[in-house]
C-alpha positions as CSV (number, residue, x, y, z in Angstrom):
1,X,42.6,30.2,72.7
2,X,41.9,26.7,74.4
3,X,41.7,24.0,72.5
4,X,38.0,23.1,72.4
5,X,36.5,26.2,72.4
6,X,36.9,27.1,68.7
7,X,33.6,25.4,65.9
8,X,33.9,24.8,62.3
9,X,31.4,25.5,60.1
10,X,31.4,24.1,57.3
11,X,28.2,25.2,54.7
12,X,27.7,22.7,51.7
13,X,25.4,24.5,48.6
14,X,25.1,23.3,44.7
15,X,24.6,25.6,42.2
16,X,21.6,25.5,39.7
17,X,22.8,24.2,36.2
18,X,24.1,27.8,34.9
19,X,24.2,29.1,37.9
20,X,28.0,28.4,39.1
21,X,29.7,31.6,38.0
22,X,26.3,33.5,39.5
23,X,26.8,31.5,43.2
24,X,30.3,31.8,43.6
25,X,30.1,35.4,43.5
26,X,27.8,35.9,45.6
27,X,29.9,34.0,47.7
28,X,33.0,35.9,47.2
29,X,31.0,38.9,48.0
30,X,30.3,37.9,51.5
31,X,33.9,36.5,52.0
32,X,35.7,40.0,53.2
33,X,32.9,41.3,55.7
34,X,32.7,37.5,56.9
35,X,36.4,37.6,57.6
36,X,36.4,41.2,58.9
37,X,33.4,40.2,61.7
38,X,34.7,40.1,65.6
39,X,35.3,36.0,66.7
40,X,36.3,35.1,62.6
41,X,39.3,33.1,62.9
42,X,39.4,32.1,58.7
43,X,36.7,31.8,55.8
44,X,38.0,30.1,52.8
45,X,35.6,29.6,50.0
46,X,36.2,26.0,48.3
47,X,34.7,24.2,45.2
48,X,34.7,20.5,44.6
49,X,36.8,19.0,42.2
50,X,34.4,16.4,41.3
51,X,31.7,18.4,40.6
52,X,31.7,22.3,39.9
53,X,28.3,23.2,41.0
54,X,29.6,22.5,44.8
55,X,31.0,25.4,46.6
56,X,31.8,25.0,50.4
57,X,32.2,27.7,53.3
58,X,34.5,27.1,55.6
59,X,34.6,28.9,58.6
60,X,36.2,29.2,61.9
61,X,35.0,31.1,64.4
62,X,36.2,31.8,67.9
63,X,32.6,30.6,69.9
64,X,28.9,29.2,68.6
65,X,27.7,33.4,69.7
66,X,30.4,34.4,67.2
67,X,28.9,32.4,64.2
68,X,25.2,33.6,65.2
69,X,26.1,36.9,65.1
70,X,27.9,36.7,61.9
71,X,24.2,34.9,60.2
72,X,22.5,38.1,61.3
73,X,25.2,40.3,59.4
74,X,23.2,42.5,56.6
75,X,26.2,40.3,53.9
76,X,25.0,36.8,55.2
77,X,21.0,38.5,55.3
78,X,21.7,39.1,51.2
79,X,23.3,36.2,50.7
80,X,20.7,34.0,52.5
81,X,18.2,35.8,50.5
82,X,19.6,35.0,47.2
83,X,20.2,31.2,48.0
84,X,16.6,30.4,46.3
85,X,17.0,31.2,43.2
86,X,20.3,29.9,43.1
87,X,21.0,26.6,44.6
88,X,19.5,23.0,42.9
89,X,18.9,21.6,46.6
90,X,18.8,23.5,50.4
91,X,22.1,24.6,51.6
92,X,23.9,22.3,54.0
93,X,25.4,23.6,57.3
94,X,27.1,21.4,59.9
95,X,28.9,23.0,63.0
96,X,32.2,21.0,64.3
97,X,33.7,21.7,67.9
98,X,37.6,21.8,67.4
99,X,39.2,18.5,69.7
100,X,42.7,18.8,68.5
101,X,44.4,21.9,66.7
């Protein structure tokens, strides 16, 4: 791989009050097909330490088409549909381009 060519994608989301346990499986479900998916260099599943409702994706992915494919996945289509009655505020997602590995 060249160095530049790799994104992170890093996807910010905060639970509902009682909904923690509820989000981060949903979460976890979608972590082994995620990692599985052609272009998926790592997916790591994180949760603040300051606050427990905040879970984070993080995912590195080969190209930008790599990512986009993986959001139309039938995992990310059941996860995205389950995001509204979950999360207290819209899901964050920033994309990074990798400079220096």
């Amino acid at each position: 791989m060249t160095v530049g060519t790799d994104i992170i994608v890093l996807a910010a989301a905060k639970a509902k009050p009682g909904k923690e346990a509820e989000l981060e499986r949903a979460w976890r479900e979608v972590a082994a097909p995620t990692r599985a998916q052609p272009g998926c260099v790592q997916f790591s599943l994180l949760r603040s330490t300051e606050d427990r409702a905040i879970f984070v994706g993080f995912e590195r992915w080969e190209s930008e088409e790599d990512h986009q494919t993986h959001l139309q996945g039938a995992h990310m289509q059941k996860l995205m549909g389950r995001m509204a009655e979950l999360l207290a505020e819209p899901l964050t997602v920033v994309a990074y381009e990798v400079l220096d590995d």
